[in-house]
C-alpha positions as CSV (number, residue, x, y, z in Angstrom):
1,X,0.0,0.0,0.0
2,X,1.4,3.5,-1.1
3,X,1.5,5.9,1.3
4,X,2.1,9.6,0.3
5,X,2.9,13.1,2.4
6,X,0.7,14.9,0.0
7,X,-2.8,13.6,-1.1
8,X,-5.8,15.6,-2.7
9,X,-8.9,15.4,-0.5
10,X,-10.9,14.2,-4.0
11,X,-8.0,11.5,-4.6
12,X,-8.1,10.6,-0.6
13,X,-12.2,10.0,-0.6
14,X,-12.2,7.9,-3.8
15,X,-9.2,5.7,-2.4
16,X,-11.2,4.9,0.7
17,X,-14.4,4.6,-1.1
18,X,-16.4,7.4,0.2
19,X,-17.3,7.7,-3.2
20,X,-17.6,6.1,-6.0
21,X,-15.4,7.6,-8.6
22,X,-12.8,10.4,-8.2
23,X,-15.1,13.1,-10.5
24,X,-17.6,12.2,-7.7
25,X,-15.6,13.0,-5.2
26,X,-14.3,16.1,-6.6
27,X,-17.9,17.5,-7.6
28,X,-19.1,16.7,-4.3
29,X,-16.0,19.6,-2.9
30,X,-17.0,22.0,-5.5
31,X,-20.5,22.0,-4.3
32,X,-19.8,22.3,-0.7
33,X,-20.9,18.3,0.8
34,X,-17.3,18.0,1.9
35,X,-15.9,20.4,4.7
36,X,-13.1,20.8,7.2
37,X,-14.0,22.6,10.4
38,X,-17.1,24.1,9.0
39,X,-15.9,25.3,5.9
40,X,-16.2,24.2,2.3
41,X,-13.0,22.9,0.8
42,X,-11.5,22.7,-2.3
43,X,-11.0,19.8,-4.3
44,X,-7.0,20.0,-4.2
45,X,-6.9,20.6,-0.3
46,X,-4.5,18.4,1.3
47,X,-5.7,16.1,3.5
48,X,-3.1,15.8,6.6
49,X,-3.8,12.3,9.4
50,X,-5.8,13.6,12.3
51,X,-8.4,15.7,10.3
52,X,-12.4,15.4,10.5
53,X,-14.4,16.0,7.5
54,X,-17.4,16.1,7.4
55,X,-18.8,14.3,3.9
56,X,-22.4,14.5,3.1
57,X,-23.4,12.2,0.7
58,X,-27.4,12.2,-0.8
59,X,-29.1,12.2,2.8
60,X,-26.2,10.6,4.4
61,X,-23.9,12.6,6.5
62,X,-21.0,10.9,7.5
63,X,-18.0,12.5,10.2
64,X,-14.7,11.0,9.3
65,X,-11.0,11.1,10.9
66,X,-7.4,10.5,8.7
67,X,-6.1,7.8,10.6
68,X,-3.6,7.3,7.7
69,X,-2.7,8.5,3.9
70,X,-4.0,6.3,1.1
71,X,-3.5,7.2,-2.7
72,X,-4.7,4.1,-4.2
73,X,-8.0,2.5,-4.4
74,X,-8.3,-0.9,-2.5
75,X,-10.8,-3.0,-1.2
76,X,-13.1,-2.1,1.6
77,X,-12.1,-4.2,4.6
78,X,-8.3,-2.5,3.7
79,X,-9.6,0.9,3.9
80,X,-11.1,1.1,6.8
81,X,-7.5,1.4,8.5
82,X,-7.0,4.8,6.8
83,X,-10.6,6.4,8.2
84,X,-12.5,6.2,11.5
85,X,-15.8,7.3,11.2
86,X,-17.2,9.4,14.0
87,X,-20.0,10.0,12.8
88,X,-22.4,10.1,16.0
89,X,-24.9,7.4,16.6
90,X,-28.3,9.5,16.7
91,X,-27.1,10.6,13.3
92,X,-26.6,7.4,11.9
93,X,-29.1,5.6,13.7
94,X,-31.8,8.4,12.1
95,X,-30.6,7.5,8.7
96,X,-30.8,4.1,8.7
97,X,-34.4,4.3,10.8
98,X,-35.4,6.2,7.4
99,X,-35.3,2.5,5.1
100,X,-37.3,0.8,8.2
101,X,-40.5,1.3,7.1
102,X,-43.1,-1.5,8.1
103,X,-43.7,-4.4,5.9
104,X,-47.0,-4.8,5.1
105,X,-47.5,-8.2,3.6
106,X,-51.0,-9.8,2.5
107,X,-51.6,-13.8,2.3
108,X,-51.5,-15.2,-1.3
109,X,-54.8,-16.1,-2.9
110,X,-56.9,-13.1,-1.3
111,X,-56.9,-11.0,-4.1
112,X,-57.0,-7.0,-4.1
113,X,-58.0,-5.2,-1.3
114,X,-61.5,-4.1,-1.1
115,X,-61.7,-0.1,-0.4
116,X,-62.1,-0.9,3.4
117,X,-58.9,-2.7,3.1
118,X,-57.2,0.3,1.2
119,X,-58.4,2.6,3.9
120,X,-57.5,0.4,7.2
121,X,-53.9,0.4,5.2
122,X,-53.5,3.8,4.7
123,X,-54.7,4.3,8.2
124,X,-51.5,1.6,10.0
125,X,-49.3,3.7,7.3
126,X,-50.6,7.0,8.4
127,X,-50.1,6.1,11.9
128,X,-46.4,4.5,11.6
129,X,-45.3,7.4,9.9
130,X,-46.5,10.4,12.5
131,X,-45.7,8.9,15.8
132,X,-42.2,8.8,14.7
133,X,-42.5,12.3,14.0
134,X,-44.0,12.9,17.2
135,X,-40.8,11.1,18.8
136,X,-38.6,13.4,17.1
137,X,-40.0,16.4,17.9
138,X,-39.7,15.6,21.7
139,X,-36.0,15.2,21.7
């Protein structure tokens, strides 16, 4: 594994697979979803071991540390020695809560739903949805 003094934060977040190409990575600095300390950083900005980024990525918002300098792509269970993510658990526990979504299943053979169906469906849905809003809003 190369290991360089000097590494582009694009190059640095493709190598540990943050994203998936390099132009992704770079686009995503020009628009501001990668920052150091607050601020928006430019593609060529030299990453240096012990800095936290902050990398937002669609609705995911990840908080990562250098742990070590990586210019090469490599495989996923190897990359994970150059990052720690600190990204804190509320955060990512709120992401992942997003894909949870209950599973409503009916037995095979019963055909459509009638309209009452539809409506007691909509109702569990409707339900689901707003007391997990109401949860959030009391923290």
């Amino acid at each position: 594994m190369a290991e360089k003094e000097k590494l582009r934060i694009d190059k640095y977040l493709w190598a540990i697979r943050a994203f998936k190409t390099r132009t992704l990575a770079s686009d995503a600095c020009k628009s501001g979803r990668v920052k150091l300390d607050g601020n928006n950083i430019k593609p060529s900005h030299e990453v240096k071991v012990g800095e936290i980024y902050q990398v937002s990525k669609g609705i995911e918002r990840k908080v990562i540390k250098v742990t070590g300098l990586l210019e090469n792509r490599v495989d996923a269970k190897t990359a994970v020695y150059f990052y720690e993510d600190i990204t804190p658990v509320e955060q990512t526990m709120a992401f992942k809560s997003m894909f949870q979504a209950p599973l409503l299943k009916r037995d095979r053979g019963t055909g459509r739903p009638t309209k009452k169906d539809r409506r007691e469906i909509d109702d569990l849905k409707d339900d689901f949805f707003t007391t997990e809003d109401k949860t959030e809003d009391k923290e």
